[in-house]
Legacy VTK file of the C-alpha trace (Angstrom):
# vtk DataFile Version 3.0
C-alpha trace
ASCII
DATASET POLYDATA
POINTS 372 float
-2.234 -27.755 29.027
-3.194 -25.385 31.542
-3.780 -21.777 30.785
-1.573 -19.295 32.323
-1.755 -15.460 32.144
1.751 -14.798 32.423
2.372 -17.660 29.646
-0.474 -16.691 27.667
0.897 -12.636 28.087
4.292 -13.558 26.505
3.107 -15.942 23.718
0.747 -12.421 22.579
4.074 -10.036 23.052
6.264 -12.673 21.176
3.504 -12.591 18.343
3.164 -8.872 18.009
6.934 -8.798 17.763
6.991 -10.828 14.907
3.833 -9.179 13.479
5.921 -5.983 14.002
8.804 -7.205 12.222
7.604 -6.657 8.247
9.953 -3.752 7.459
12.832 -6.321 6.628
12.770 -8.222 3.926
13.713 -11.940 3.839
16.960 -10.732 2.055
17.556 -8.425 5.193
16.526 -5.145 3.221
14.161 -2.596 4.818
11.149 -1.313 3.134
10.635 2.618 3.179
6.834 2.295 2.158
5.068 3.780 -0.700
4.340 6.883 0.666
8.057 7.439 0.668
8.418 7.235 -3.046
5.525 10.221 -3.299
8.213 13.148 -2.372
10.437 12.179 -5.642
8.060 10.840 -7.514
4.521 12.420 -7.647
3.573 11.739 -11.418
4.186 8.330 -11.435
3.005 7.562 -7.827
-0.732 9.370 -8.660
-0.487 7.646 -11.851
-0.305 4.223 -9.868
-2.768 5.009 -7.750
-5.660 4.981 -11.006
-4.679 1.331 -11.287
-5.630 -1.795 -9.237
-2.640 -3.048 -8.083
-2.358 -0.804 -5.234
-6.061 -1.675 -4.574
-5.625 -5.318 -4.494
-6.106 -5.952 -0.864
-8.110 -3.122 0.881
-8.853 -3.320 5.019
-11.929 -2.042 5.523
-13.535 -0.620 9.203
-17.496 -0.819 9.402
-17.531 0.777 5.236
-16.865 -0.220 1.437
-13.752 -0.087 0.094
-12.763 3.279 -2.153
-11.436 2.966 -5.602
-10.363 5.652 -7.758
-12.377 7.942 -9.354
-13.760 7.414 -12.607
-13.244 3.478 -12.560
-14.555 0.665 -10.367
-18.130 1.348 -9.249
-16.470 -0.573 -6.337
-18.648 -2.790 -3.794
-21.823 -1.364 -2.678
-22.215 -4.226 0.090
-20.650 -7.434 1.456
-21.962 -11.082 0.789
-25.188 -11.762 1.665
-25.766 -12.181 5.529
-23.135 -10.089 6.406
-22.834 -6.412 7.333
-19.127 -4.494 6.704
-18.446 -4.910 10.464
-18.160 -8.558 9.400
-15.479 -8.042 7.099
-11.659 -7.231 7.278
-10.659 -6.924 3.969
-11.945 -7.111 0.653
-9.912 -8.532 -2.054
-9.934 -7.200 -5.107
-13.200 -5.063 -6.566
-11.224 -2.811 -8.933
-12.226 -4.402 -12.162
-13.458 -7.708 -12.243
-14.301 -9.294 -9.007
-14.030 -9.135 -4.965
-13.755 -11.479 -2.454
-13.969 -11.104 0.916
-12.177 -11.891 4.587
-14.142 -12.059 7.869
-12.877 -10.320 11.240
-10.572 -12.953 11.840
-8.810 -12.826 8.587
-10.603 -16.144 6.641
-11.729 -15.686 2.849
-15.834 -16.258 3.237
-15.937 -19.472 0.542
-19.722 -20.862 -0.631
-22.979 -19.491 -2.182
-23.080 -15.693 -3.142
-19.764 -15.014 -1.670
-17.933 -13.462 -4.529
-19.312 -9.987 -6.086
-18.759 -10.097 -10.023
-18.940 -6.270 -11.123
-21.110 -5.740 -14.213
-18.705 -6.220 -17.396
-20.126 -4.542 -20.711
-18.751 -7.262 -23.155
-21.097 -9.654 -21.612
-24.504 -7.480 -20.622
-24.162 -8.204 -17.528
-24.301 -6.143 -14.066
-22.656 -6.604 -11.082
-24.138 -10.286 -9.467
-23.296 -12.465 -6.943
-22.257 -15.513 -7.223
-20.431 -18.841 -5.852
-16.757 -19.212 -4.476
-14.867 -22.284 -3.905
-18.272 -24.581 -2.265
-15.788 -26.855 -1.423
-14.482 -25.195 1.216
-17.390 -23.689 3.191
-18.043 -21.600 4.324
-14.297 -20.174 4.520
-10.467 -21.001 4.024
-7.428 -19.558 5.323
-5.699 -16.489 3.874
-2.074 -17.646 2.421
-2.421 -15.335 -1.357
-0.845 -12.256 -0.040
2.725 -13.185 -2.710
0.578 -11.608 -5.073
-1.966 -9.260 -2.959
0.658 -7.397 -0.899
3.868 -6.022 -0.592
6.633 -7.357 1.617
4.567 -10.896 2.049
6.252 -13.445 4.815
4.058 -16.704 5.339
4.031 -17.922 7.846
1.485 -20.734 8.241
-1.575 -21.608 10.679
0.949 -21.230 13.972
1.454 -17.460 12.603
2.512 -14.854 13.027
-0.879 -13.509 11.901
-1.231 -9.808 10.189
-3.121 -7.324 12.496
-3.027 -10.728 15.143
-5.973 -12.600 12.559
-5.644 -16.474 12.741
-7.061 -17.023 8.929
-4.015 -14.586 7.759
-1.026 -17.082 7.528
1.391 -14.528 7.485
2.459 -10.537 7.498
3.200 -8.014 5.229
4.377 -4.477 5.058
2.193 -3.275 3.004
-1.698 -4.524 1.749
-1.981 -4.201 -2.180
0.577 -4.076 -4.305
2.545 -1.209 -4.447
5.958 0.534 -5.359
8.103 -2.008 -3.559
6.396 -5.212 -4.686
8.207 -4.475 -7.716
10.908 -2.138 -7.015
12.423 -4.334 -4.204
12.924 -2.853 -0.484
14.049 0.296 -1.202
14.881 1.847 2.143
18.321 2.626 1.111
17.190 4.280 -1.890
15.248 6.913 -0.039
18.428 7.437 2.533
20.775 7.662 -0.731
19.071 8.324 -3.713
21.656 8.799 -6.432
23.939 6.232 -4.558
20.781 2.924 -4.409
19.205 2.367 -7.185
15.730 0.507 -6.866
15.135 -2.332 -8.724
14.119 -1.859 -12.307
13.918 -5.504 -13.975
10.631 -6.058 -14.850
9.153 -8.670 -12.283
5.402 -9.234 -13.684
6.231 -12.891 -13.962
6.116 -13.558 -10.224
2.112 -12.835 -10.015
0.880 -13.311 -13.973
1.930 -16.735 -13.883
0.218 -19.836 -12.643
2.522 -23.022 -11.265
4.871 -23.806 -13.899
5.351 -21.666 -16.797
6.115 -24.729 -19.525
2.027 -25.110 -19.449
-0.924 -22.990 -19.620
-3.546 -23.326 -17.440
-7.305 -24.156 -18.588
-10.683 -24.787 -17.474
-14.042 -24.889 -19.053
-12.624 -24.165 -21.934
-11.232 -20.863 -21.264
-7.785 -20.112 -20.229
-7.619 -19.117 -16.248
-6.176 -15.782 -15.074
-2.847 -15.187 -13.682
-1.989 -17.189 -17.337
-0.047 -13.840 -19.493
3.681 -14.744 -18.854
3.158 -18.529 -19.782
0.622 -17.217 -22.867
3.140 -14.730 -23.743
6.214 -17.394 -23.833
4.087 -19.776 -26.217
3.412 -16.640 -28.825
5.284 -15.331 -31.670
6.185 -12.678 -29.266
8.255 -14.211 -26.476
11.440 -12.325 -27.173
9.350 -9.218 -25.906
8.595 -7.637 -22.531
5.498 -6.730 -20.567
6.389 -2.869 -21.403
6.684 -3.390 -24.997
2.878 -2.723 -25.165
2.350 -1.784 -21.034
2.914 1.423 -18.908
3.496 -0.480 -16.076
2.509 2.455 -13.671
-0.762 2.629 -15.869
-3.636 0.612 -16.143
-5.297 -0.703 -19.340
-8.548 -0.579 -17.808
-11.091 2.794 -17.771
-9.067 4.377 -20.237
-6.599 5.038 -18.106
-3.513 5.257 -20.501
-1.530 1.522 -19.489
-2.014 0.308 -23.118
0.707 2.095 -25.475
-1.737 1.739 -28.330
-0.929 0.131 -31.942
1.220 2.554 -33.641
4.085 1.845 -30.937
3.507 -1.693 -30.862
2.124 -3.988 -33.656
3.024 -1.443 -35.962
6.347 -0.700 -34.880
7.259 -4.486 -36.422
3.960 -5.130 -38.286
3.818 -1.836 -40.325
3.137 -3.326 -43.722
0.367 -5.553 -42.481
-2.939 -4.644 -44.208
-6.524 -5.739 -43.190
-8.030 -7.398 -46.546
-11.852 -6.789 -45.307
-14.169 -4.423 -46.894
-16.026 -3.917 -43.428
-13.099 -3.369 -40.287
-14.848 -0.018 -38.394
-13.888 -0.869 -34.722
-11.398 -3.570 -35.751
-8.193 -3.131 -33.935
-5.256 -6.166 -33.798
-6.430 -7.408 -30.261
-9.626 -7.676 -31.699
-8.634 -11.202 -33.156
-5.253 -11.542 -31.933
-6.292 -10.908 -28.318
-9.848 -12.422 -28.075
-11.627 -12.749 -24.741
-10.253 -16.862 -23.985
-9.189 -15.874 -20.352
-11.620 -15.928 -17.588
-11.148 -14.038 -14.465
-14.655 -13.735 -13.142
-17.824 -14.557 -15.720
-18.320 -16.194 -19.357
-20.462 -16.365 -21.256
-21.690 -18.904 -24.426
-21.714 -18.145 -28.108
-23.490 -20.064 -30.169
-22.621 -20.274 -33.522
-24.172 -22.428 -36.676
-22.896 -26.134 -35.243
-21.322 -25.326 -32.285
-20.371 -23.289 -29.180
-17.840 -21.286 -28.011
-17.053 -19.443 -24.441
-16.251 -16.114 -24.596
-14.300 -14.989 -21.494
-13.737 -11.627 -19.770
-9.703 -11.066 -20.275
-7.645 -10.989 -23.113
-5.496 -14.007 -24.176
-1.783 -13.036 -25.249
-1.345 -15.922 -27.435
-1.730 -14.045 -30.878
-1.093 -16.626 -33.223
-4.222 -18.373 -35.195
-4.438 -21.486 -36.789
-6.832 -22.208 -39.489
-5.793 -25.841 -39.636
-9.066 -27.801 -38.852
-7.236 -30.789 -37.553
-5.910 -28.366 -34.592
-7.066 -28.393 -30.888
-7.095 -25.438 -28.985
-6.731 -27.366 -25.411
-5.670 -30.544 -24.387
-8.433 -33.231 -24.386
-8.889 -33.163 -21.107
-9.808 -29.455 -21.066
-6.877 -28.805 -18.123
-4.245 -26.971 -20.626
-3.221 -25.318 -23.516
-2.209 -27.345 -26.287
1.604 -26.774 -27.197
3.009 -27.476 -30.889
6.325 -29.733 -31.157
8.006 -26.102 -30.615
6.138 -25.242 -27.399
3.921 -22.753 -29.024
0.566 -22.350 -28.506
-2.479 -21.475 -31.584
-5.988 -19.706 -31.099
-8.818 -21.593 -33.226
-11.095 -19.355 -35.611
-14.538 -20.432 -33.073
-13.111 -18.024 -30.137
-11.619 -15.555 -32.518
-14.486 -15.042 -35.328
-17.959 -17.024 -34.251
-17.702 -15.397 -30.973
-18.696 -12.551 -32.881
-19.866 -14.028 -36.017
-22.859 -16.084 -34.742
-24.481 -17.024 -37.652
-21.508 -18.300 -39.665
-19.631 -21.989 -39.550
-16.077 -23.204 -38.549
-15.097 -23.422 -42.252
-16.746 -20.214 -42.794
-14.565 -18.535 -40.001
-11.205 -20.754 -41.238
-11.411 -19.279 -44.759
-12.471 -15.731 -43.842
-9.348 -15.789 -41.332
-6.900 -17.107 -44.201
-7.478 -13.684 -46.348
-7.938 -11.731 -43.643
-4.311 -10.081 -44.606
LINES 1 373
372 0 1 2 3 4 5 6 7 8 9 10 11 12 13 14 15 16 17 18 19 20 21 22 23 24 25 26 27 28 29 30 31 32 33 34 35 36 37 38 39 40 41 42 43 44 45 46 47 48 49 50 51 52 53 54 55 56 57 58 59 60 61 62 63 64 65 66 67 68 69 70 71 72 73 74 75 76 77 78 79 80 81 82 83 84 85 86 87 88 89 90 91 92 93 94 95 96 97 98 99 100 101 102 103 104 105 106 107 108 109 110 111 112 113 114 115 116 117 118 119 120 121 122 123 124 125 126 127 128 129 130 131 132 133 134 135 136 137 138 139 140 141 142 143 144 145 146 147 148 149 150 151 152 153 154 155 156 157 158 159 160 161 162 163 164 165 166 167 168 169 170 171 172 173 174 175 176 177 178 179 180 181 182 183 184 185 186 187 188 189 190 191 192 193 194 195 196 197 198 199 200 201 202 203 204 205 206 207 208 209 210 211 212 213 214 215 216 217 218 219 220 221 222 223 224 225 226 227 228 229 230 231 232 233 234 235 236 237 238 239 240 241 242 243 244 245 246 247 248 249 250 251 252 253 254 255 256 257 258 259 260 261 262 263 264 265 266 267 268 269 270 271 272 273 274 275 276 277 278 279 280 281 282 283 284 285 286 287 288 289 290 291 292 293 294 295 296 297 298 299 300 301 302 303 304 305 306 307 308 309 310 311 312 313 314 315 316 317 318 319 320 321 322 323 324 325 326 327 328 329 330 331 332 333 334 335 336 337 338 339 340 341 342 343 344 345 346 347 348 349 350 351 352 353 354 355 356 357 358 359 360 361 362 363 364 365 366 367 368 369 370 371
């Protein structure tokens, strides 16, 4: 085809206008934008801002992304190689990891090109390491469901946000903020006692993985983006992220997001007594909620006779089994296994001998079984 600059002039105005065209949700809604929700609602809005949702997908001009004071030590530099004027957004780098996109909106894939920040439960500082060698040295952009607000994909023929091929679609807002969750609320800042926002709790539609019947696993650690499907094979299904969540606070750098034991295993579990003589530091997610999930690192315990990974996020599974006949994943390693009633069991290894180093599975399976 031959290039023409009248041709080529409309096919860039047709692509700005669509570009352009992110205040309107697919359900013909209009977002206001976050800032709008500040005026009415300044507590909660500042309170939001101390977590990483908002901070999810950052652009960045020629400098580091910021993060809020007093948690992520953020990311000093970009992947090796590359300066910031290489990059157009980092993704993530509030907590656990960043990645990062290139000035034409591709996610930089291969050797060193994901920054792991340092995690205390594992020793470790902040190191770089490999992401997804398979598709060097970059991929195209299509996570923004769960990075951004007001997400349209759109594919590779676009339209591209901010005109970037590797973006394969737009959105109103980067990060995740107020209307990701409260729906386009637009009408609710022309009439607010007349629209109400939406308040159903949506935290299924980004902390789930595929289908929500199985639970995602690799290298013997559950994968992140796992707590809705985790939380439907517990004990504990009947419940709702804000049972034990502020959802406009974070649980990370003591920022408040956690509602704390009294007003949640306690509030049902309130007779439940801890049978050890030693328990200083012991809390209920310290064996209910061991460290099985792995967003960014692991690392091995070794125990007397075996191993056992010990991940950097929480699993919400709760439930133990001291039966020594039961398998924690499925035998090829790719899920958590499901009882005949669709519920899911931690083993004692990643609950005590993570800890317990120099004790045995049947060790760890009777110490579990008088626990309480």
């Amino acid at each position: 085809m031959n290039w023409h600059p009248r041709r080529h002039l409309h096919r860039y105005l047709l692509a700005a206008l669509l570009s352009a065209i992110t205040s309107t949700s697919a359900s013909g809604l209009e977002f206001a934008g976050s800032k709008s929700c500040k005026s009415c609602h300044l507590e909660i809005y500042n309170q939001y801002l101390q977590t990483g949702h908002p901070h999810k997908l950052q652009r960045v001009r020629g400098a580091p992304p910021v993060y809020p004071s007093k948690t992520s030590a953020g990311v000093p530099h970009p992947p090796p190689g590359h300066s910031w004027k290489d990059i157009s957004y980092v993704i993530g780098g509030f907590s656990w990891k960043a990645r990062f996109m290139d000035q034409q909106g591709y996610i930089l894939t291969g050797d060193q090109t994901q920054y792991n920040l340092s995690s205390s439960p594992h020793a470790k500082d902040a190191h770089w390491v490999a992401y997804d060698v398979g598709n060097s040295p970059r991929k195209p952009y299509t996570c923004g469901a769960c990075h951004t607000t007001g997400w349209t994909p759109s594919g590779e023929t676009g339209p591209h946000q901010d005109g970037l091929p590797g973006i394969h679609g737009t959105w109103v807002e980067p990060g995740v903020t107020c209307e990701a969750c409260h729906g386009p609320s637009a009408a609710h800042v022309a009439a607010p006692t007349k629209v109400k926002p939406v308040t159903k709790e949506t935290c299924r539609s980004c902390h789930a993985r595929g289908e929500t019947t199985t639970i995602d696993a690799s290298g013997g650690l559950i994968k992140h983006h796992e707590q809705f499907e985790t939380l439907l094979a517990s004990p504990h299904s009947s419940l709702v992220c804000g049972s034990c969540h502020k959802p406009h606070q974070s649980t990370r750098y003591q920022t408040g997001g956690y509602k704390g034991e009294d007003t949640t295993c306690r509030t049902c579990h309130r007779n439940t007594q801890i049978k050890l003589k030693t328990k200083t530091g012991m809390a209920c997610q310290t064996c209910h909620m061991p460290r099985a999930v792995k967003s960014a690192l692991s690392t091995p315990a070794v125990y007397r006779g075996g191993t056992v990974p010990v991940g950097d996020l929480r699993t919400h599974i709760f439930s133990i089994s001291t039966d020594p006949n039961w398998k924690m994943f499925t035998d090829d390693g790719k899920f958590v296994r499901l009882d005949d009633n669709r519920k899911a069991h931690l083993t004692v290894d990643y609950v005590c001998l993570s800890c317990h180093t120099s004790q045995d599975m049947p060790w760890a399976r009777n110490e579990a079984r008088r626990i309480h």
